[in-house]
N, C-alpha and C positions, 0 to 999 in steps of 0.2 A: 504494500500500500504506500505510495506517494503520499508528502502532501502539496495540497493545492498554492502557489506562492503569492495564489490573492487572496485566498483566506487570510485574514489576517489571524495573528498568533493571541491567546487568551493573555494577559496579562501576569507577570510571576508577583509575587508576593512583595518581591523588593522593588516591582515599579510600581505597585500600591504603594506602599510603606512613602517612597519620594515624591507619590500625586499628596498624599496628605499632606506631608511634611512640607511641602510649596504650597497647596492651599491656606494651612495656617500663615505662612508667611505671606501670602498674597494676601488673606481677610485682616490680617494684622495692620499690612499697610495699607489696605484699602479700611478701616475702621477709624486711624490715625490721622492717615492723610487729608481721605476722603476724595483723593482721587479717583475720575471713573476707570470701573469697571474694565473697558476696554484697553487703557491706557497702560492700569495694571499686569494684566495678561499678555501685551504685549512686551513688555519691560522684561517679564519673568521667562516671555518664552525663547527673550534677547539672550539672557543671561545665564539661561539653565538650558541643558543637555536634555533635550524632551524624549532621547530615545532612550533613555534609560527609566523615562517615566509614564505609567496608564496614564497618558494625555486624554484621552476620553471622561476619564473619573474625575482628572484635575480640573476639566472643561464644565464636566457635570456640577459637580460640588462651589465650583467659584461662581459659577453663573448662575445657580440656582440658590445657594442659601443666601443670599442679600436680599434676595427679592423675598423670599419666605420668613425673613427675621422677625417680624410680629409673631407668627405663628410657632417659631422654632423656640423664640423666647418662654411664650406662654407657657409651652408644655414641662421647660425646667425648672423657671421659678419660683414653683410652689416647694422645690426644695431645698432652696437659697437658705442661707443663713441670715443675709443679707440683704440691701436692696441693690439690683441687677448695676446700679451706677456706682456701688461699691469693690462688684466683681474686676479683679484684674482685667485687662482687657486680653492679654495674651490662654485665659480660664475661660472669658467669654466665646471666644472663638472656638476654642476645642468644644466646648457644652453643642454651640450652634453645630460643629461638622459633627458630633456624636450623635445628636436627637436627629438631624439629616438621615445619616446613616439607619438611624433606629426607623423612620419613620420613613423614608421613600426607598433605601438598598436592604428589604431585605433577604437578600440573597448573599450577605454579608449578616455571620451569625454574630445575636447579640454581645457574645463573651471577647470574639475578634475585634469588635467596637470597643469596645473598653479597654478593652488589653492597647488597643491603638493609641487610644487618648491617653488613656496615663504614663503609657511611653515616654508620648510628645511634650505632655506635662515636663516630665523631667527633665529631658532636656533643655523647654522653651520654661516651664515656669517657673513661681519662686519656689523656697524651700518646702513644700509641706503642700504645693499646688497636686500636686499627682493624689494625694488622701482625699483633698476636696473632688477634685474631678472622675475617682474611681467610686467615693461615696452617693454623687449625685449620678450621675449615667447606673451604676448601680441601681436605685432606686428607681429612675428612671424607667428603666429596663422590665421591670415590674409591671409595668403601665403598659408600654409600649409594647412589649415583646412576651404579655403574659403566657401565652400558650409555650412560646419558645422555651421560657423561663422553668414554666410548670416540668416540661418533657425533661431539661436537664437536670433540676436539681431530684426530680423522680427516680432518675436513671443514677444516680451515685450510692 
């Protein structure tokens, strides 16, 4: 069996892992800056090696959670500590691409959402950010992914 060289290839694990990790920093400096959208994307696709990255995800996720932030916020903030213009802004971003992910990818299992963001946490946040961000998606996850939730923790 051949394969086809216009199929294109499914994406590996590490060209996800580098769309998140560039969407965070795209929604970061699009959150900061407040430059548009397209100007962003273009900067990032100047400056980053897109073949090593699920450019479709990166495309997905950047273009779509800006426009859904009323709605992406809603669904976390009843877990907040605090109020959302207290939340770090580099915590707000991961919350928005987790509940994304929870709520339009999922074909991406709950536990890999989480596991992703408090990764990124650590790297990008502060000291003690990855507790906040695994507790809320966490909880989250609950809501959002109850059936998923129910089958896993059934299964151990």
């Amino acid at each position: 069996m051949s394969d086809n060289p216009t199929t294109p290839k499914a994406p590996t694990t590490s060209q996800r892992k580098r769309a998140r990790k560039l969407v965070l920093q795209a929604l970061y400096q699009w959150q900061i800056s407040q430059s548009s959208i397209v100007k962003i994307e273009a900067e990032f696709r100047t400056d980053n090696d897109f073949e090593k990255v699920d450019a479709a995800f990166f495309n997905e996720l950047f273009r779509q959670i800006p426009k859904e932030i009323t709605e992406l916020d809603k669904q976390f903030e009843p877990f907040l500590d605090r109020a959302l213009s207290e939340v770090d802004p580099i915590e707000i971003c991961l919350l928005r691409m987790g509940t994304y992910e929870f709520m339009r990818r999922v074909d991406v299992p709950y536990r890999v959402v989480i596991n992703e963001y408090v990764e990124l946490a650590k790297q990008f946040g502060g000291t003690d950010g990855h507790k906040y961000i695994n507790s809320i998606l966490d909880k989250l996850s609950l809501r959002l992914r109850a059936a998923e939730t129910r089958k896993y923790k059934s299964s151990k």
